[in-house]
Backbone as a printed PyTorch tensor [residue, N CA C, xyz], in Angstrom:
tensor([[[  0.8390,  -1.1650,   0.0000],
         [  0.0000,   0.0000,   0.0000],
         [  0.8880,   1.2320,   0.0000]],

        [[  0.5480,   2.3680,  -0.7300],
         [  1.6310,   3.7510,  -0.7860],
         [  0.4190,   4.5420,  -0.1840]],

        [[  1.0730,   4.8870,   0.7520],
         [  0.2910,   6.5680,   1.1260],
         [  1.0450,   7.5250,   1.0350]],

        [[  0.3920,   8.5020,   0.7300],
         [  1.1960,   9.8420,   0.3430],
         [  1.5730,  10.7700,   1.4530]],

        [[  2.5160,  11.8300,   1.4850],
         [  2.8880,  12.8980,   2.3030],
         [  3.1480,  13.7600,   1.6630]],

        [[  3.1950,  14.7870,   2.4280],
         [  3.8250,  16.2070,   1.4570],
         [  4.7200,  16.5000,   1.8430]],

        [[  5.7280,  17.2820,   1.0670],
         [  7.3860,  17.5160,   1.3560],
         [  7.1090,  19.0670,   1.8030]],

        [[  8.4330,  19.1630,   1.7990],
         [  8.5520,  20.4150,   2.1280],
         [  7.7030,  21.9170,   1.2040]],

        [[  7.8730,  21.2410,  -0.2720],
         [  7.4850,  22.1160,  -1.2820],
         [  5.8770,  22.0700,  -1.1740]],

        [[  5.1870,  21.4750,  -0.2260],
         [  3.6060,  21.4080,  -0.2730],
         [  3.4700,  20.4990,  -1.4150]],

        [[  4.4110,  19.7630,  -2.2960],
         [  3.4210,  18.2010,  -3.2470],
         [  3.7920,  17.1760,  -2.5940]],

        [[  2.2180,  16.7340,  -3.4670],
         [  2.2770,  15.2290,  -2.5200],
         [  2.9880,  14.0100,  -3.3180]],

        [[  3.8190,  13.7110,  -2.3530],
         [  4.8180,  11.9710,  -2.9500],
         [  4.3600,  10.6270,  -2.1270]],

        [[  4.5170,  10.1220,  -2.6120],
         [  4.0800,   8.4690,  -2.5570],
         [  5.6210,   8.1460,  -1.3890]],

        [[  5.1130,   8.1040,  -0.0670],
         [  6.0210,   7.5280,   0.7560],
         [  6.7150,   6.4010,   0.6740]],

        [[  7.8790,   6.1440,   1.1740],
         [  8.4230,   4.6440,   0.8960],
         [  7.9100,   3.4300,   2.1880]],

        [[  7.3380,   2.2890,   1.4960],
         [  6.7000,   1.1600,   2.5710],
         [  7.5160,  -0.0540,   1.4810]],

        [[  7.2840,  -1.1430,   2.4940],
         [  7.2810,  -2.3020,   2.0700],
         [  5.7690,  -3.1280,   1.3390]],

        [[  6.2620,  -3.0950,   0.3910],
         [  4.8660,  -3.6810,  -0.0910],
         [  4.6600,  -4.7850,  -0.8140]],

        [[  4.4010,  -5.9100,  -0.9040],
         [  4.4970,  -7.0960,  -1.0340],
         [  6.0280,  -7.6450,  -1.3300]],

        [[  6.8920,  -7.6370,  -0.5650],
         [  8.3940,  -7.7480,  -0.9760],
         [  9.0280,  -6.3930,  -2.0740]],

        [[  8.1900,  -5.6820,  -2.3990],
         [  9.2870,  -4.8550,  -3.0230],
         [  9.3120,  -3.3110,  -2.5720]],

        [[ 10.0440,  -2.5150,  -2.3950],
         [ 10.5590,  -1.5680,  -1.9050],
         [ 10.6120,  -0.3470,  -2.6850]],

        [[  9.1220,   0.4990,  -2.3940],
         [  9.2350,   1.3780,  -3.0950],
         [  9.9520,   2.6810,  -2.9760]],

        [[ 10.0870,   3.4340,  -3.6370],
         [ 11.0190,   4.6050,  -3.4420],
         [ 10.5070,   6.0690,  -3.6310]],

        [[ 10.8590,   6.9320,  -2.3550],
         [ 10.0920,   8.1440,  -2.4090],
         [ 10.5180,   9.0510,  -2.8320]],

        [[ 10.4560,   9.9360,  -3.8030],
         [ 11.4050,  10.8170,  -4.3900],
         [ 11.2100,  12.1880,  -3.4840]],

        [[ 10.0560,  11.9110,  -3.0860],
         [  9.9870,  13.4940,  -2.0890],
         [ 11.1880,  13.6520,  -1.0100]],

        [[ 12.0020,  12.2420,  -0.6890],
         [ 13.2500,  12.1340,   0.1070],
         [ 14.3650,  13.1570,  -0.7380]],

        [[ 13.9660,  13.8740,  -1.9310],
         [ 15.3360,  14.6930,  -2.0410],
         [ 15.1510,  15.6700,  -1.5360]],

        [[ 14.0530,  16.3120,  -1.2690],
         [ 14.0060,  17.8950,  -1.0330],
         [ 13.5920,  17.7550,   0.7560]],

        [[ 14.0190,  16.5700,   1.4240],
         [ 13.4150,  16.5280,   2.5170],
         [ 15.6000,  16.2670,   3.3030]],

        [[ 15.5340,  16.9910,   4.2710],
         [ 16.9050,  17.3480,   5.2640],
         [ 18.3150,  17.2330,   4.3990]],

        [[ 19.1950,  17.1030,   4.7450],
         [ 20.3960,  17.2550,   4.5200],
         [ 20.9280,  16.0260,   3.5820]],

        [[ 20.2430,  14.9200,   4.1040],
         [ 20.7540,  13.7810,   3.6600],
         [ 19.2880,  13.1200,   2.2690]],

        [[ 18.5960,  13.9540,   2.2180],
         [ 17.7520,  13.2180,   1.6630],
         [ 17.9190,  12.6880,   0.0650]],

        [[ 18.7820,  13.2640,  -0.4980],
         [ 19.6290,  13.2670,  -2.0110],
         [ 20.1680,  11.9360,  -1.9020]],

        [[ 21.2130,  11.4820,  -0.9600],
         [ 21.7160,  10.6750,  -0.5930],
         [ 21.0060,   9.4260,  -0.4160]],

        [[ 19.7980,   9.5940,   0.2930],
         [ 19.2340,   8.1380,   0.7730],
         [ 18.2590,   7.9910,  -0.4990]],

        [[ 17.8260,   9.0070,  -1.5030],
         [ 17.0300,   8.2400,  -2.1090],
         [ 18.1630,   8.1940,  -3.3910]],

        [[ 19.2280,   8.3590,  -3.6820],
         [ 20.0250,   7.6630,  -4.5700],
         [ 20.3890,   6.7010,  -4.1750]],

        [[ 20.4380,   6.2600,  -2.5940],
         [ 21.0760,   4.6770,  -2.3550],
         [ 19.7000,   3.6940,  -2.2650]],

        [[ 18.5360,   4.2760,  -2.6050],
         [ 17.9340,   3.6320,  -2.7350],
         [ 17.5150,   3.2890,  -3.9180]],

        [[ 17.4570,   4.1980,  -4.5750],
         [ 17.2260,   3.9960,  -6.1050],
         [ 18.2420,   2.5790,  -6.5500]],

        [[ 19.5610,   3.1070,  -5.8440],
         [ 20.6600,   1.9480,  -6.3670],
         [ 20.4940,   0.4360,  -5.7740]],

        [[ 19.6160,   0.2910,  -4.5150],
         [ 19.2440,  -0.7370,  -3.9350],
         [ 18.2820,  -1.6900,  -5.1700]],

        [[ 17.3290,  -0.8570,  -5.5270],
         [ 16.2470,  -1.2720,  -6.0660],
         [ 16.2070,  -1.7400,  -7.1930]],

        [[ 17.4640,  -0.9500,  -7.8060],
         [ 18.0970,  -1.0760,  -9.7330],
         [ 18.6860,  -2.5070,  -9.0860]],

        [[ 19.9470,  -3.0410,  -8.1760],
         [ 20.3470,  -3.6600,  -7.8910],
         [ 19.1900,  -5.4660,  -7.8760]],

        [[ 18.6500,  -5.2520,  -7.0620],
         [ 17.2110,  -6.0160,  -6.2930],
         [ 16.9810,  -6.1160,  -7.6590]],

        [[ 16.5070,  -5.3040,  -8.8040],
         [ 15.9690,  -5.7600,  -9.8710],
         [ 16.4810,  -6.6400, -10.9510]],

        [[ 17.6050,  -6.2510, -11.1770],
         [ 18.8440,  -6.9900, -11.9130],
         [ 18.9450,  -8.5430, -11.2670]],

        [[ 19.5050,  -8.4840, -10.0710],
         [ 19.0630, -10.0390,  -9.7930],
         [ 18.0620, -10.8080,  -9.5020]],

        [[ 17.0750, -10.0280,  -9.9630],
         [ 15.9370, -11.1320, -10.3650],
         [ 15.3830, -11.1170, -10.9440]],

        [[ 15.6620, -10.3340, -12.1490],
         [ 15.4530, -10.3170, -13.8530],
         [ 16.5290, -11.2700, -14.2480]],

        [[ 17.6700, -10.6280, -14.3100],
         [ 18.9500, -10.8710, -15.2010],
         [ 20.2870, -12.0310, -14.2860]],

        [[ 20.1670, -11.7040, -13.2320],
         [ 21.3030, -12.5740, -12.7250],
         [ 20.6690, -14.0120, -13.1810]],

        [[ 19.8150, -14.5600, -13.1370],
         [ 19.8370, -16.1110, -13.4880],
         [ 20.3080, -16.0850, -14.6250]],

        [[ 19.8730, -15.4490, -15.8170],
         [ 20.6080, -16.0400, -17.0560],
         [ 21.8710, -15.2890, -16.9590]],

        [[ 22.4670, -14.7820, -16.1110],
         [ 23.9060, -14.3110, -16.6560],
         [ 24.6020, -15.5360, -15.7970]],

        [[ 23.7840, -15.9490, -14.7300],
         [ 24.5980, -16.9260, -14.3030],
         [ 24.2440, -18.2360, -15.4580]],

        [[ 23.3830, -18.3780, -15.8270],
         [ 23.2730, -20.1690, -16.8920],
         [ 23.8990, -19.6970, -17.9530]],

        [[ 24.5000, -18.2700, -18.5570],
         [ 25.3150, -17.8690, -19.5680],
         [ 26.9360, -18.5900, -19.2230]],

        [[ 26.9310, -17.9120, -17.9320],
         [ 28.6740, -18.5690, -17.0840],
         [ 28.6050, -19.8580, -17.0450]],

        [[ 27.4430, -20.6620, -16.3600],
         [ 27.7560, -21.7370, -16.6520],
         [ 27.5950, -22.8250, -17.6200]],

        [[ 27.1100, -22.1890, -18.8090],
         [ 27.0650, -22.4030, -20.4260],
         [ 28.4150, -22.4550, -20.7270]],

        [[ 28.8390, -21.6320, -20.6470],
         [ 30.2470, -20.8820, -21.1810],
         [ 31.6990, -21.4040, -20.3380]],

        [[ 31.4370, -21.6160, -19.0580],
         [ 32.4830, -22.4780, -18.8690],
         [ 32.7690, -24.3040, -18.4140]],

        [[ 31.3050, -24.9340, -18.9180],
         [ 31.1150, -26.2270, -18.5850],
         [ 32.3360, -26.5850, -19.8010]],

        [[ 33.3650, -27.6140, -19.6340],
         [ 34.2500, -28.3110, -20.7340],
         [ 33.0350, -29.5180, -21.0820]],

        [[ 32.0700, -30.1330, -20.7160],
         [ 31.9910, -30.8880, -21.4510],
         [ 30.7260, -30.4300, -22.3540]],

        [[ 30.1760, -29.3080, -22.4820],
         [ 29.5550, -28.7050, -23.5260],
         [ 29.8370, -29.3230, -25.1180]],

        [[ 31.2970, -28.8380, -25.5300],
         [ 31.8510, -29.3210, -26.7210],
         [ 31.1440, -31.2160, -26.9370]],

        [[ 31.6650, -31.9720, -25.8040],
         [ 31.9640, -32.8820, -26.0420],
         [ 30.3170, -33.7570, -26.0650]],

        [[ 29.4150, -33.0860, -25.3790],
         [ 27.9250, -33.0190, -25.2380],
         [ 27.4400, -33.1200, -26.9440]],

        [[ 28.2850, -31.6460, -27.2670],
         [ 27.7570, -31.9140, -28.5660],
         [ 28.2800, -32.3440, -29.8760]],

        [[ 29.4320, -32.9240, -29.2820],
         [ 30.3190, -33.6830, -30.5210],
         [ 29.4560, -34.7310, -30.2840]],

        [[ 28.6940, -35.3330, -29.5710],
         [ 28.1450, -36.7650, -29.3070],
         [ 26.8020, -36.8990, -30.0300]],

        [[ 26.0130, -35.6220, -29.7900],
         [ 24.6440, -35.1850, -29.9690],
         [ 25.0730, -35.4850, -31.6660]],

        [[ 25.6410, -34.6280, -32.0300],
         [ 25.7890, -34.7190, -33.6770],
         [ 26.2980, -35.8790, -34.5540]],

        [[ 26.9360, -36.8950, -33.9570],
         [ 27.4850, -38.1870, -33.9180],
         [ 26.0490, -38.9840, -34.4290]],

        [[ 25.6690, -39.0340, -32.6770],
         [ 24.0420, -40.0380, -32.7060],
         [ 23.1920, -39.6510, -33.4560]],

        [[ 23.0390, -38.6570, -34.2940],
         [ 22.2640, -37.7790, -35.4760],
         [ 22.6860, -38.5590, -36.6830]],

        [[ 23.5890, -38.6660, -37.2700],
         [ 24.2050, -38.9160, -38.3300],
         [ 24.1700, -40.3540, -38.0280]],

        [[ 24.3320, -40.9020, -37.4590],
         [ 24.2870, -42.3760, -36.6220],
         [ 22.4920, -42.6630, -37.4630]],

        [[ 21.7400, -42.0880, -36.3090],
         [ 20.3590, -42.2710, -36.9850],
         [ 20.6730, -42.3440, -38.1730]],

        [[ 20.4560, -40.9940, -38.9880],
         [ 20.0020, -40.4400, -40.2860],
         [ 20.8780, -41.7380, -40.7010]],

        [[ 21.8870, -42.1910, -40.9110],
         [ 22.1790, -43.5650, -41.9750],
         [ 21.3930, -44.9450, -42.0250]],

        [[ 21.0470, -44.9980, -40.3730],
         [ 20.2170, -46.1880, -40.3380],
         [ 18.9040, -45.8250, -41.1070]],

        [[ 18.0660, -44.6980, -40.6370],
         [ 16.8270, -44.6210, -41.6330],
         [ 17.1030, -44.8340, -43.1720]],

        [[ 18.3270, -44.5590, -43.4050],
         [ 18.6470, -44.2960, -45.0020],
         [ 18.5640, -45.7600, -45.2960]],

        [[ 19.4390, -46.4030, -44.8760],
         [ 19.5900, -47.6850, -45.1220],
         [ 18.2010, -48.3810, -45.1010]],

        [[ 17.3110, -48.4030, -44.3370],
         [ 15.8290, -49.1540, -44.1990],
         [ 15.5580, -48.7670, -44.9050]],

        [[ 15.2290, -47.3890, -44.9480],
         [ 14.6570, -46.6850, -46.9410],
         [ 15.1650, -47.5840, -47.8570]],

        [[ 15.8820, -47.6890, -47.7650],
         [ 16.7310, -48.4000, -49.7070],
         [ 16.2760, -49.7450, -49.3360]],

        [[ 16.3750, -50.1330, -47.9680],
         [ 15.9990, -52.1400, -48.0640],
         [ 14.8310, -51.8770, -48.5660]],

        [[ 13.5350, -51.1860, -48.0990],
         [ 12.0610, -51.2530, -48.5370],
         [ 11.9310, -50.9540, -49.5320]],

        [[ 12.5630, -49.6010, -50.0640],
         [ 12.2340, -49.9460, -51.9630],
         [ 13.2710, -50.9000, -52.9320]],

        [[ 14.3010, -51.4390, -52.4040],
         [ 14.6750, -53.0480, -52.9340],
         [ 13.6690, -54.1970, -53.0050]],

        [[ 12.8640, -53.9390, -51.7950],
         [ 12.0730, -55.1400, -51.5050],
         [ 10.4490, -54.4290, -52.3310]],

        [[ 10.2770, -52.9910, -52.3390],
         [  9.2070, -52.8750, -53.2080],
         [  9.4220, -53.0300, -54.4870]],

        [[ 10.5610, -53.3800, -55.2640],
         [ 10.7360, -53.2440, -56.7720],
         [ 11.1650, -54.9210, -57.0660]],

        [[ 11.6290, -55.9300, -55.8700],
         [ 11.8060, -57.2730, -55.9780],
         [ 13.1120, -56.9860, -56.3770]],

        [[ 13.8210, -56.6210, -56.0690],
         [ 15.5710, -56.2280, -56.2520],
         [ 16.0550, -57.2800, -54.9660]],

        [[ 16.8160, -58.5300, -55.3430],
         [ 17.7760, -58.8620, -54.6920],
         [ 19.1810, -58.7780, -54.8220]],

        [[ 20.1650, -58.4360, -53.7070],
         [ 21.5260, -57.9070, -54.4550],
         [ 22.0730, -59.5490, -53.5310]],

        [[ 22.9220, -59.7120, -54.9150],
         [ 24.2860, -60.6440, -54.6230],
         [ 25.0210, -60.4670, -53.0560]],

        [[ 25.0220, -61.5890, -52.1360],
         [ 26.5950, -61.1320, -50.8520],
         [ 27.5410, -60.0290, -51.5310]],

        [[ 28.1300, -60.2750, -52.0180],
         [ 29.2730, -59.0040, -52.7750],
         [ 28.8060, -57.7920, -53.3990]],

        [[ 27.4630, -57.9420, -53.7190],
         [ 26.5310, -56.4720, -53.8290],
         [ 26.5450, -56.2550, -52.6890]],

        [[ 26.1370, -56.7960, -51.7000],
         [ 26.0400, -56.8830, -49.8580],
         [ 26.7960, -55.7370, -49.4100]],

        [[ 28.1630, -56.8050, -49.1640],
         [ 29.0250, -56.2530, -49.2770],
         [ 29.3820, -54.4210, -49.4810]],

        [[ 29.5990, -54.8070, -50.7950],
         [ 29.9320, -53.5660, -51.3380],
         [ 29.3730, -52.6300, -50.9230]],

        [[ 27.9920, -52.7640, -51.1560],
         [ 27.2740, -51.5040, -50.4300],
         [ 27.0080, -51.2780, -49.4810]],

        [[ 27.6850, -52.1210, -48.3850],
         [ 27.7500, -51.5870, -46.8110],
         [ 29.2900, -51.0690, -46.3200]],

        [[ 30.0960, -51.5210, -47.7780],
         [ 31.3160, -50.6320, -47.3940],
         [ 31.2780, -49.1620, -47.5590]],

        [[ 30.4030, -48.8240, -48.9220],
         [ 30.5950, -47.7700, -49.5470],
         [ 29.3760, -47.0730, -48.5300]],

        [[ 28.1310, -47.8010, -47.7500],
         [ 27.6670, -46.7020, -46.3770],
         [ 28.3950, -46.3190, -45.2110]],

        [[ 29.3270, -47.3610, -44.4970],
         [ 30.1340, -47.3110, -43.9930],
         [ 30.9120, -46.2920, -43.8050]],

        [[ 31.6160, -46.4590, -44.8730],
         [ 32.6310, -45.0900, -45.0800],
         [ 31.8380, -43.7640, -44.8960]],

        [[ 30.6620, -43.7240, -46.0280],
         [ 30.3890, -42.5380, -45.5490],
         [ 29.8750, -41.9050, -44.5340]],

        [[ 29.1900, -43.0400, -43.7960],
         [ 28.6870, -42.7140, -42.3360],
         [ 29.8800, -42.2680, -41.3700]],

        [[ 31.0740, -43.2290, -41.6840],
         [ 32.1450, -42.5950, -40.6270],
         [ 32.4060, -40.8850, -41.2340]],

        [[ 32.5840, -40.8930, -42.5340],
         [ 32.8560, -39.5190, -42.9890],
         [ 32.3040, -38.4060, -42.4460]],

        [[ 30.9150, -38.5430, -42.6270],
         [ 30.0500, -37.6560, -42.1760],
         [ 29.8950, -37.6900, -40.6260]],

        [[ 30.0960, -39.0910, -39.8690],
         [ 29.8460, -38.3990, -38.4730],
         [ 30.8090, -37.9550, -37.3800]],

        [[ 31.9970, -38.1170, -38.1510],
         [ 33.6690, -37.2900, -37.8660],
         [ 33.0980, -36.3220, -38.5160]],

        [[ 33.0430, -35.7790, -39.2330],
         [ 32.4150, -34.3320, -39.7040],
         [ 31.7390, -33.4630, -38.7080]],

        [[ 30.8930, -34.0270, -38.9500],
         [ 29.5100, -33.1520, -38.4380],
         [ 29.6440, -33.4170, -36.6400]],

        [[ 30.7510, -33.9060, -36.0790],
         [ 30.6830, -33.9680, -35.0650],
         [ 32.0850, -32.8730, -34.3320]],

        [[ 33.0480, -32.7180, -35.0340],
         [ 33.9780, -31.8490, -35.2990],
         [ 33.5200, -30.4140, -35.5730]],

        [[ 32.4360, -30.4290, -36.6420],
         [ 31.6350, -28.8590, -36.8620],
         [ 30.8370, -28.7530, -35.6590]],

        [[ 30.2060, -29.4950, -34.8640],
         [ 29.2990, -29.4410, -33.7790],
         [ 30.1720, -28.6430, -32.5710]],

        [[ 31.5980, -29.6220, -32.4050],
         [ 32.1660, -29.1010, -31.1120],
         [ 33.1000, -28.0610, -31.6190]],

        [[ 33.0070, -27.5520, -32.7710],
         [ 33.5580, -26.3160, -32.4670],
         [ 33.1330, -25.3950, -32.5190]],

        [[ 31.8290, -25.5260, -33.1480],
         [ 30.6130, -24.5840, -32.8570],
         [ 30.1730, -24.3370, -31.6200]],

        [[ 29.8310, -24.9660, -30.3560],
         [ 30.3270, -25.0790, -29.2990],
         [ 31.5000, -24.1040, -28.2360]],

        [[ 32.2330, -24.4700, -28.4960],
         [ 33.7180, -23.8590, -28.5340],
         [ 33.4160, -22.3760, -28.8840]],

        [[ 33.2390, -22.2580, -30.2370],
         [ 33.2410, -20.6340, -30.3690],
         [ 31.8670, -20.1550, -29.6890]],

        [[ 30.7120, -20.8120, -29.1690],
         [ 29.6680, -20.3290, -28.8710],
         [ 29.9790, -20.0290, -26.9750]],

        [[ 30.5210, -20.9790, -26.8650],
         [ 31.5450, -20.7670, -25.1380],
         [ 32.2360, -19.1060, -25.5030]],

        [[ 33.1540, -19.1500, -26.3000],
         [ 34.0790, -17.9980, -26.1310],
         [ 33.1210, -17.1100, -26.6080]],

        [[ 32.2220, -16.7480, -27.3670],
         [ 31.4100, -15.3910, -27.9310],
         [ 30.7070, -14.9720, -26.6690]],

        [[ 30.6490, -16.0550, -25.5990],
         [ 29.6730, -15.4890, -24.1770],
         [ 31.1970, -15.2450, -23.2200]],

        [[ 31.7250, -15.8220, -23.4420],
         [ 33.4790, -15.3860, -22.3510],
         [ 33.9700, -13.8780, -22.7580]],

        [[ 33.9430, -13.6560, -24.0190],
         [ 34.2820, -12.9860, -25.3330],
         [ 33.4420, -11.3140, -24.9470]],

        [[ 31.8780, -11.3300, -24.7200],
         [ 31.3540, -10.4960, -24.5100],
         [ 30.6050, -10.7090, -25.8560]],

        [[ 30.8820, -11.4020, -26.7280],
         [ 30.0040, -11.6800, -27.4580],
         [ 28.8280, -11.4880, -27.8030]],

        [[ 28.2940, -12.2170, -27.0960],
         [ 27.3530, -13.0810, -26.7700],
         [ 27.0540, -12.9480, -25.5200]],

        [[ 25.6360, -12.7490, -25.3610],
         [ 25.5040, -12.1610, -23.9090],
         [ 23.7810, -12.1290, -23.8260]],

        [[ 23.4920, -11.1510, -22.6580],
         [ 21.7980, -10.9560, -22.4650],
         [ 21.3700, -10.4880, -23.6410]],

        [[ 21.9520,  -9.5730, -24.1010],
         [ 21.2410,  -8.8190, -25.5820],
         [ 20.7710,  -9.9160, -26.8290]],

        [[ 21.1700, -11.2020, -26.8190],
         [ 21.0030, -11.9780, -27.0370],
         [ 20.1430, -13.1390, -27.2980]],

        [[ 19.5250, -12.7830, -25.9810],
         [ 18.5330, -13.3460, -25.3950],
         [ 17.0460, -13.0810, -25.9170]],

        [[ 16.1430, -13.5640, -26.4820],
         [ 15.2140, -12.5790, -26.9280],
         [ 14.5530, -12.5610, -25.9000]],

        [[ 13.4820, -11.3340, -26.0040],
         [ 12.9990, -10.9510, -25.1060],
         [ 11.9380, -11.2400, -24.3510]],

        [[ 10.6950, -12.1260, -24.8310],
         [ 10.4010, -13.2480, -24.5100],
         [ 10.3870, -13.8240, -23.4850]],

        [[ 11.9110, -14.2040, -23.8190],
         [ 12.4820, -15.3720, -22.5300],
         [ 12.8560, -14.7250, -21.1970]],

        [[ 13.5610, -13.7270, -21.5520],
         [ 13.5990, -12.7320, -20.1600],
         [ 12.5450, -11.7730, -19.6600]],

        [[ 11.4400, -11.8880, -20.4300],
         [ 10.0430, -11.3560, -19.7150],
         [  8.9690, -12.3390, -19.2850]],

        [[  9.5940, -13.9200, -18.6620],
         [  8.8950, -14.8560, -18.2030],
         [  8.9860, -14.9860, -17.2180]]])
């Protein structure tokens, strides 16, 4: 609840109370004694303070500890691995079912062959794409260490939840 007083100048300001946990601030405290400039700038700075950490300090802290977990990279060298992992197995069932929808049987050494030539490329691609993952990673760590990358970042959205 704010009730009002009048300052010295005869207007009326909204006194400072506690009001459901937050701490309002009376500006009529500047024109009121010697010190009153003083207490309502350290309060103002209380309140900017109070607000920041509990808007913004959580994600600046899950930014820090985004940014300096080591196994981030390796989180997502794995993530991108088991991706490419999948995506070959679906590939492969794809091609058995339209072999088997067109009555295509391949020779052992057709077999073969064409599980060398998936093979390979599955290793190709998931050394790849798992190498682009963790260093994407890596630079996404340093762009938030960096200053990078930061709250501004954040859309806004997410920090007005």
């Amino acid at each position: 609840m704010v009730t009002r007083t009048q300052n010295s100048l005869g207007l009326s300001m909204p006194s400072t109370e506690q009001s459901s946990g937050m701490q309002l601030v009376d500006a009529g405290q500047a024109f009121a004694g010697d010190q009153g400039a003083s207490k309502l700038f350290g309060q103002l700075s209380r309140a900017q303070w109070e607000d920041y950490r509990a808007r913004f300090l959580p994600y600046v802290e899950t930014l820090g500890d985004y940014a300096t977990d080591s196994a981030v990279p390796g989180n997502a060298a794995q993530q991108a691995a088991d991706s490419m992992t999948n995506a070959y197995q679906n590939s492969e069932k794809a091609q058995q079912m339209q072999r088997q929808g067109y009555g295509i049987d391949m020779t052992p050494r057709q077999q073969q062959a064409n599980s060398r030539r998936a093979n390979i490329a599955q290793t190709a691609s998931t050394a790849s794409a798992a190498n682009l993952a963790r260093v994407s990673a890596q630079d996404r760590q340093n762009a938030i260490l960096g200053g990078g990358l930061g709250l501004s970042n954040i859309p806004d959205q997410v920090l007005n939840q």
